[in-house]
DSSP file (Angstrom, degrees, kcal/mol; ACC not computed):
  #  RESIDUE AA STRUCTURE BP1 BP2  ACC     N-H-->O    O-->H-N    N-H-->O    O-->H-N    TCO  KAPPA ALPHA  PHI   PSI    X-CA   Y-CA   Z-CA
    1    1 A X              0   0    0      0, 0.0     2,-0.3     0, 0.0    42,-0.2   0.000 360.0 360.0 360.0 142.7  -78.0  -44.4 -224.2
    2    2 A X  E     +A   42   0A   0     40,-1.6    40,-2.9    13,-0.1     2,-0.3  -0.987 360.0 175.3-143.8 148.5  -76.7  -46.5 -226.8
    3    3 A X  E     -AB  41  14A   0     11,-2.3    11,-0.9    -2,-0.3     2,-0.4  -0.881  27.3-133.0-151.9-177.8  -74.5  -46.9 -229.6
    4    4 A X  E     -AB  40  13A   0     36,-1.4    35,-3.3    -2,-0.3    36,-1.0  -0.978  34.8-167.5-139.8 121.7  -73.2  -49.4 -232.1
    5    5 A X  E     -AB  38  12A   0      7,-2.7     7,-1.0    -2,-0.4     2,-0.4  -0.474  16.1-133.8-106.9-164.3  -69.4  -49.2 -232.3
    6    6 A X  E     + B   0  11A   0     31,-0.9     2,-0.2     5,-0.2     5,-0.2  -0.807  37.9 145.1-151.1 113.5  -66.9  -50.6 -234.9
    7    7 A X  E >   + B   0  10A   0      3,-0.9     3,-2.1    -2,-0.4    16,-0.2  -0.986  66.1   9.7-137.1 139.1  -63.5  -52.5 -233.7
    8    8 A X  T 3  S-     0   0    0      1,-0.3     3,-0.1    -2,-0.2    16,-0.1   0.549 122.9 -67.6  87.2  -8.6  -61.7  -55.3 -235.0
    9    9 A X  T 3  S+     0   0    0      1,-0.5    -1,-0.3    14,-0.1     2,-0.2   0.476 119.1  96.4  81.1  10.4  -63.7  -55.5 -238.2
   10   10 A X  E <  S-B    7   0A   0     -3,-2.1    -3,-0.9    13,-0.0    -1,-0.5  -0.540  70.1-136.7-110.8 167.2  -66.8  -56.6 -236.1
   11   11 A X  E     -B    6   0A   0     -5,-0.2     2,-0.4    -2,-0.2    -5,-0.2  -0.977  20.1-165.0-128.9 146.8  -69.6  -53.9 -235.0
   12   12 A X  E     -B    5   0A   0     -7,-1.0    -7,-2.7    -2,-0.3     2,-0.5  -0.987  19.8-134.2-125.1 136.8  -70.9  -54.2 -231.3
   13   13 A X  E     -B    4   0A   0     -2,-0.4     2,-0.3    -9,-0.2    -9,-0.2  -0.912  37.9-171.8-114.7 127.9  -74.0  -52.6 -229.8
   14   14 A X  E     -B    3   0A   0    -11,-0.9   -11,-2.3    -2,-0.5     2,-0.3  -0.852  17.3-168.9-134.3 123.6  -72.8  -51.1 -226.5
   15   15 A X    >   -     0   0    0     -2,-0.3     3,-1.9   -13,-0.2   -13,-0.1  -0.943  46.4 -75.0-109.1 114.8  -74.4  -49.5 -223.7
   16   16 A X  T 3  S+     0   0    0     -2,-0.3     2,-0.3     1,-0.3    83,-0.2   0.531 121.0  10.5   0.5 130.7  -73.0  -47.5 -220.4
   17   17 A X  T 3  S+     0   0    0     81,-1.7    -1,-0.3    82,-0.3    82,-0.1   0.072  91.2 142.3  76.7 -31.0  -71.5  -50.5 -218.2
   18   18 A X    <   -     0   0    0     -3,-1.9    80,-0.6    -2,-0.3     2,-0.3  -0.219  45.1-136.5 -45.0 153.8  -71.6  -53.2 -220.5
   19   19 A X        +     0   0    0     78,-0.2     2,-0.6     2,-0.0    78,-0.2  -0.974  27.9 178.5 -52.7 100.0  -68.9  -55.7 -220.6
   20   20 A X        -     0   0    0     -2,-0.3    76,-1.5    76,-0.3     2,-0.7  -0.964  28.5-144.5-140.0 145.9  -67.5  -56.8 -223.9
   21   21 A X  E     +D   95   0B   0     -2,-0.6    74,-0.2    74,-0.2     2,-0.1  -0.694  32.3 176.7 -63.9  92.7  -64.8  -59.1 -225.5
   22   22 A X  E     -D   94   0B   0     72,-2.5    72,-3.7    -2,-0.7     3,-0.2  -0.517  42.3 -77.2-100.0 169.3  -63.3  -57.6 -228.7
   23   23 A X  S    S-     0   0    0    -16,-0.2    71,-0.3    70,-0.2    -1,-0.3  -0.047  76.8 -65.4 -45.6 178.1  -60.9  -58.6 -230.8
   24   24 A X        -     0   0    0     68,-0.5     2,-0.5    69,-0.2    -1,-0.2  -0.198  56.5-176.5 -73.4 149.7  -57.4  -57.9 -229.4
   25   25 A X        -     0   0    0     -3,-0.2    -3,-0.0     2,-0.1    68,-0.0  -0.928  31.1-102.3-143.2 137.5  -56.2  -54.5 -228.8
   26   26 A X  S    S+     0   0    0     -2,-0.5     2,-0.3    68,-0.0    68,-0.0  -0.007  74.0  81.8 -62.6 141.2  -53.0  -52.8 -227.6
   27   27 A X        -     0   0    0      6,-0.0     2,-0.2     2,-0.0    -2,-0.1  -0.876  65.6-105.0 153.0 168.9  -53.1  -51.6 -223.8
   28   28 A X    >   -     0   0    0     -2,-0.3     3,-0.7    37,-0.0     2,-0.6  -0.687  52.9 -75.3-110.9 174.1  -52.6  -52.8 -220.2
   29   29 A X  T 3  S+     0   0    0      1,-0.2    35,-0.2    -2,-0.2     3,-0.1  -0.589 113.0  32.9 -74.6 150.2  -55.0  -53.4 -217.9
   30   30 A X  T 3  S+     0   0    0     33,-1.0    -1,-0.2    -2,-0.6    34,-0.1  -0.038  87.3 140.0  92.1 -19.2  -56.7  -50.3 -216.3
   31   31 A X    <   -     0   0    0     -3,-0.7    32,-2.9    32,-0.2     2,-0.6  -0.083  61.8-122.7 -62.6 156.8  -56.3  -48.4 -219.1
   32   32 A X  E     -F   62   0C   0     30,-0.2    30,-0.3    -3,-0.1     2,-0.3  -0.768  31.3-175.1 -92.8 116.3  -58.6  -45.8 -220.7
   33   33 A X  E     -F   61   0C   0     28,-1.4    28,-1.6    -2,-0.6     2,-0.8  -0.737  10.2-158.0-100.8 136.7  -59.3  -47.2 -224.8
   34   34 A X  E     -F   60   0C   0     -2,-0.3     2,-0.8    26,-0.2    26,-0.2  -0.935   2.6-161.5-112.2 106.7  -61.5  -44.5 -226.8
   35   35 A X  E     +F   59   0C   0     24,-1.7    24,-3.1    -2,-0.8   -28,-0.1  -0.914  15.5 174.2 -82.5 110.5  -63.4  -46.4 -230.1
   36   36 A X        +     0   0    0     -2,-0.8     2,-1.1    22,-0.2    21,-0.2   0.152  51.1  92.6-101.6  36.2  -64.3  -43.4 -232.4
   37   37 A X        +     0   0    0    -31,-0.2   -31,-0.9    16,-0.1     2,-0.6  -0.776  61.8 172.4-108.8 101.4  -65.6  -45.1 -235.4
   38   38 A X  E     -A    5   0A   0     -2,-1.1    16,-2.0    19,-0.3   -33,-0.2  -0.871  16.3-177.4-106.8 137.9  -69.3  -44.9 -234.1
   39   39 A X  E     +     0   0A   0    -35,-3.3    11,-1.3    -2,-0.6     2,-0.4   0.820  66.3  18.4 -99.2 -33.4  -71.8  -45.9 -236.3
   40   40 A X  E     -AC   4  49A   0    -36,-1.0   -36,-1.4     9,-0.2     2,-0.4  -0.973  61.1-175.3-147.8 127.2  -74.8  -45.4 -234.6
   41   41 A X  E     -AC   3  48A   0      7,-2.6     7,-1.9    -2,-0.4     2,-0.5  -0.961   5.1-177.6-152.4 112.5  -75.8  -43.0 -231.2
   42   42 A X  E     +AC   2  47A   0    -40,-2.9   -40,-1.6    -2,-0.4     2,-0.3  -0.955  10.1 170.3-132.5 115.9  -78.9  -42.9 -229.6
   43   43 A X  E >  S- C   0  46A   0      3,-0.8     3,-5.2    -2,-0.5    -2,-0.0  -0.758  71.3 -16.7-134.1 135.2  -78.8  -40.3 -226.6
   44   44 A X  T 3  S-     0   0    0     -2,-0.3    -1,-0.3     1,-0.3     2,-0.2   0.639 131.8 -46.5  22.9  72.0  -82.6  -39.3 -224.9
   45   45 A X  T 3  S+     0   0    0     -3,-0.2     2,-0.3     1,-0.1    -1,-0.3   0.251 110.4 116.4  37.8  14.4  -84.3  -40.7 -227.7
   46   46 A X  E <   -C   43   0A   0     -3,-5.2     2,-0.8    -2,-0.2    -3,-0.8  -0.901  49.4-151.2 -80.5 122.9  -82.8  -39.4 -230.4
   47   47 A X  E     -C   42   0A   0     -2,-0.3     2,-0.5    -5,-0.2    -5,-0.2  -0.572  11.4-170.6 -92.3 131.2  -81.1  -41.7 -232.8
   48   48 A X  E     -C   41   0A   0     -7,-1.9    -7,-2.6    -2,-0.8     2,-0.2  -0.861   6.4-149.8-128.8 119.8  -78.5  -40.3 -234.5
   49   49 A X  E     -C   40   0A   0     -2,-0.5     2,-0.2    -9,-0.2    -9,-0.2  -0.462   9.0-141.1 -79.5 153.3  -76.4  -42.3 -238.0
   50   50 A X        -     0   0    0    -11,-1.3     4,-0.2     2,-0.2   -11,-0.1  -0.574  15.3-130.1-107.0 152.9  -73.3  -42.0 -239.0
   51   51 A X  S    S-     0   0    0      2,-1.2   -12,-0.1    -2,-0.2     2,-0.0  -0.317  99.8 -34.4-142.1  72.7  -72.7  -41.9 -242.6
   52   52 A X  S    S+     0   0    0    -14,-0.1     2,-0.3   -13,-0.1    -2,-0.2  -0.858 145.8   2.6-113.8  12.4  -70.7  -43.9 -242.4
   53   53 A X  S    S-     0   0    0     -4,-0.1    -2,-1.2    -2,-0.0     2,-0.7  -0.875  74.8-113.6 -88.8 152.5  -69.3  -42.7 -238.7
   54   54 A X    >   -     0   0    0    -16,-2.0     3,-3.0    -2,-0.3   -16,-0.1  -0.648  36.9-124.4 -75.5  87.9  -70.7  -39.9 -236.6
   55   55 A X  T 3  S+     0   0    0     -2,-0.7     3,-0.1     1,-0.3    -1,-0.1  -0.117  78.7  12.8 -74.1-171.7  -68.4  -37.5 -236.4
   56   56 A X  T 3  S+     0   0    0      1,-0.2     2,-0.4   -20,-0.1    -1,-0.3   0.513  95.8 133.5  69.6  11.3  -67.0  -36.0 -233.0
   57   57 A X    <   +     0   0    0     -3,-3.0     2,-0.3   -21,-0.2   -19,-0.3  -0.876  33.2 167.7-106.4 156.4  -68.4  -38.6 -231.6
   58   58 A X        -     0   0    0     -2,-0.4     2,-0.5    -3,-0.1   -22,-0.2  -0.927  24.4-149.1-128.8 137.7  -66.8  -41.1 -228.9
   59   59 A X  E     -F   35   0C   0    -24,-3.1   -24,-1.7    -2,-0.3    42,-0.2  -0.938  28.1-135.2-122.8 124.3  -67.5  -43.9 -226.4
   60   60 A X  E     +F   34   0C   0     40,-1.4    39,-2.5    41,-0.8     2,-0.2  -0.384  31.0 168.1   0.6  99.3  -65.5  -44.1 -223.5
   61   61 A X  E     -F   33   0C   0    -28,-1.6   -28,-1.4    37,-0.3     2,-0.4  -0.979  26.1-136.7-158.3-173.4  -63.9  -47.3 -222.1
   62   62 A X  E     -F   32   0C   0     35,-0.3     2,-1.8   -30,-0.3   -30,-0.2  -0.971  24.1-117.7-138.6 115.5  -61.7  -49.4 -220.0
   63   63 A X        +     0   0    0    -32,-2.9   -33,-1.0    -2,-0.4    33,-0.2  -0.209  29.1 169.6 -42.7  57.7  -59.3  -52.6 -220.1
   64   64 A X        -     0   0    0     -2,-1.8     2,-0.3   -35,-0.2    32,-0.2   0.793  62.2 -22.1 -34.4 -61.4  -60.5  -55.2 -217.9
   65   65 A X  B     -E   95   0B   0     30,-1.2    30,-3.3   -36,-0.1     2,-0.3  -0.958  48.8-133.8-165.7 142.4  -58.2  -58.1 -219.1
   66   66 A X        +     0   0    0     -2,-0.3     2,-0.2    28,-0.2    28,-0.1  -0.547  47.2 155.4 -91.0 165.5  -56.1  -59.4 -222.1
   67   67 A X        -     0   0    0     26,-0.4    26,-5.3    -2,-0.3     2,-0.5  -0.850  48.7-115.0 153.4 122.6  -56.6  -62.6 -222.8
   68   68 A X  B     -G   92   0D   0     24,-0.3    24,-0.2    -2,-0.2    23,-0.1  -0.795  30.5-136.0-113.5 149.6  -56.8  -65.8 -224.7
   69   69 A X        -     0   0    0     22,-6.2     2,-0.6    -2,-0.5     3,-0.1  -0.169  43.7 -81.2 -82.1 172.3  -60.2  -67.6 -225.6
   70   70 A X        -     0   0    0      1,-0.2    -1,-0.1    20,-0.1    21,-0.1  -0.747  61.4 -85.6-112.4 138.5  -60.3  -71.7 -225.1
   71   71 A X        -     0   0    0     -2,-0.6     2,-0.6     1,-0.1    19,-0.2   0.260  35.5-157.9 -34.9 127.2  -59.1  -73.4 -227.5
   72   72 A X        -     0   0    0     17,-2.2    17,-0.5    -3,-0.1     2,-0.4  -0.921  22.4-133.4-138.3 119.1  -60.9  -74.7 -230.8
   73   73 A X        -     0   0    0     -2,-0.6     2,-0.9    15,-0.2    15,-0.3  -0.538   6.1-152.3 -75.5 138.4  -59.4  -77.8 -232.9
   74   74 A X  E     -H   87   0E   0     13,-1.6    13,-2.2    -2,-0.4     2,-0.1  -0.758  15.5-172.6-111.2  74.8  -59.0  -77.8 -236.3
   75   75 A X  E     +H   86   0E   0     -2,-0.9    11,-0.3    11,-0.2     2,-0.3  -0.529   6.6 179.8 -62.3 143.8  -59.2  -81.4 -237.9
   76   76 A X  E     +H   85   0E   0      9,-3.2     9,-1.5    -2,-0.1     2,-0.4  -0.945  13.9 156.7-122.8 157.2  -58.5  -82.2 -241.6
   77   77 A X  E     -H   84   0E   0     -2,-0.3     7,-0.2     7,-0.2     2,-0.1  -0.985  20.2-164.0-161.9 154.9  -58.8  -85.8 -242.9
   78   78 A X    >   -     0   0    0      5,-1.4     3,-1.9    -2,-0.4     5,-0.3  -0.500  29.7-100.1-168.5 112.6  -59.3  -87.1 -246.1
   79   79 A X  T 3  S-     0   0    0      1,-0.3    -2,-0.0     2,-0.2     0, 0.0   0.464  91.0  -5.9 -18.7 128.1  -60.4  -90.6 -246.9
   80   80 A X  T 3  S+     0   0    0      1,-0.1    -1,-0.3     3,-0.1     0, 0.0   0.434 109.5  94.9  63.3  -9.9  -58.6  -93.5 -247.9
   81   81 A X  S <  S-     0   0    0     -3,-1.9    -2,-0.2     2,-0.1    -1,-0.1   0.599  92.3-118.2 -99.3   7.9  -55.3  -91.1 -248.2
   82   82 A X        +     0   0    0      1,-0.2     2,-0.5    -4,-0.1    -3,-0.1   0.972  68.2 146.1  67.0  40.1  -53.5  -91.7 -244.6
   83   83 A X        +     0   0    0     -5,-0.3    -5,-1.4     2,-0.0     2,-0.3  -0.951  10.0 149.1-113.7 150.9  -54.2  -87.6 -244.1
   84   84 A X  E     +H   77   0E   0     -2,-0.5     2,-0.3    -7,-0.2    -7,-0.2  -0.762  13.2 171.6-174.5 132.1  -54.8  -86.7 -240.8
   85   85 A X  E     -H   76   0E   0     -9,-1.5    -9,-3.2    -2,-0.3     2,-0.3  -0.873  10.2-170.0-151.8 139.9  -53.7  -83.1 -239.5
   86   86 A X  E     +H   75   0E   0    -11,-0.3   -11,-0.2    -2,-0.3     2,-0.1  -0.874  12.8 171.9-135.9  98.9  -55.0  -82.2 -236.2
   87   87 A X  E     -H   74   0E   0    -13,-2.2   -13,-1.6    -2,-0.3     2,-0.3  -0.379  15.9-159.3-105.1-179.4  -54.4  -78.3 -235.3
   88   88 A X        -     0   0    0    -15,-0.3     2,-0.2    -2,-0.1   -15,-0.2  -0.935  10.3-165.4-145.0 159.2  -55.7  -75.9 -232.1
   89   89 A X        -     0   0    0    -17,-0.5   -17,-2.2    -2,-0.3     2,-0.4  -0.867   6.5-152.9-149.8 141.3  -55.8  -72.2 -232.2
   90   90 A X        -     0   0    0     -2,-0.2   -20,-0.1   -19,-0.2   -19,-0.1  -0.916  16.1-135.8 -21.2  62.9  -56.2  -69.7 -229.4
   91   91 A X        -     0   0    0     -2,-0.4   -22,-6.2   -23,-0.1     2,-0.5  -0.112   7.5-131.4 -77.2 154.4  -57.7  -66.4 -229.9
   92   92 A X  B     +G   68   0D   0    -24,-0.2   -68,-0.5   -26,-0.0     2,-0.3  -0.743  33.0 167.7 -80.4 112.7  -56.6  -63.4 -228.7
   93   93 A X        -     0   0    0    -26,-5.3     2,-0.6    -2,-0.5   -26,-0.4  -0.850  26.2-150.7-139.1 169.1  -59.3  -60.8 -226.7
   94   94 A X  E     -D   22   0B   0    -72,-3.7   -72,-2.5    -2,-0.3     2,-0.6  -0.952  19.9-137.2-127.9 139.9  -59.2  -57.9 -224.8
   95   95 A X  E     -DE  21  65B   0    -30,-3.3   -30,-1.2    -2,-0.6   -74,-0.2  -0.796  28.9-175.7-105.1 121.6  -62.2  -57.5 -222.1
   96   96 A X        -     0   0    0    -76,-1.5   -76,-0.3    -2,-0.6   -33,-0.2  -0.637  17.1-151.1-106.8 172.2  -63.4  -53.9 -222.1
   97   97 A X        -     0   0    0    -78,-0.2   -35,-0.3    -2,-0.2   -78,-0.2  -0.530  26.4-113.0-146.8  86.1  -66.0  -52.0 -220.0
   98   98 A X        +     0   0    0    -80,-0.6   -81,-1.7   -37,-0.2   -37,-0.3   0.052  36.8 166.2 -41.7 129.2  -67.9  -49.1 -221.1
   99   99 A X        -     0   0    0    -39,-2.5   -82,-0.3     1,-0.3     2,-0.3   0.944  47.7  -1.6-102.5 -87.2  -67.3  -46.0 -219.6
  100  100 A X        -     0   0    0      1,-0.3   -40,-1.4   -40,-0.2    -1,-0.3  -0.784  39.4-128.8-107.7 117.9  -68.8  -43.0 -221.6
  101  101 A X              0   0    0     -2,-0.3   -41,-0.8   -42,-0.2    -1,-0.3   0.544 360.0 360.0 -45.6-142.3  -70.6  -41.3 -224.2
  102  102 A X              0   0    0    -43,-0.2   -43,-0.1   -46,-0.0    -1,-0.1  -0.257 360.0 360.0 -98.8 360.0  -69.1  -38.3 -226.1
């Protein structure tokens, strides 16, 4: 079983057990997170599309860890004008674990 879900303004294609790192999402850890904007759900070898979600359907999952991702610098410079700006940013993600179909 498989599906393709949509969080975060990204789409993921997610199977029973996977692990994945989404954008950030409200919750603690251990908790149970439901995505129902499923786009795409392929059960025993049927594919089924969403147009453009499926309804009634759900995948099932769980909060592994919040989290921030390591750190990516942001230089600016610009020649001959004594600019130099040197920035870091930290993104936010929240570690899930697929539970479930629905």
């Amino acid at each position: 079983m498989k599906a393709v879900i949509k969080t975060g303004g990204k789409q993921y294609l997610v199977s029973k057990g996977d692990k994945i790192k989404i954008e950030k999402i409200e919750g603690k850890e251990g908790e149970k997170v439901v995505f129902d904007k499923v786009l795409l759900l392929e059960k025993r070898g049927k594919v089924h599309i969403g147009d453009p979600f499926i309804k009634g359907a759900k995948v099932m999952g769980k909060i592994l860890k919040q989290g921030k991702a390591k750190k990516v610098v942001i230089f600016k410079h610009k020649a001959k004008k004594r600019y130099k700006i040197k920035k870091g940013h930290r993104q936010a993600f929240t570690e899930v674990e697929i539970l479930t179909f629905k």
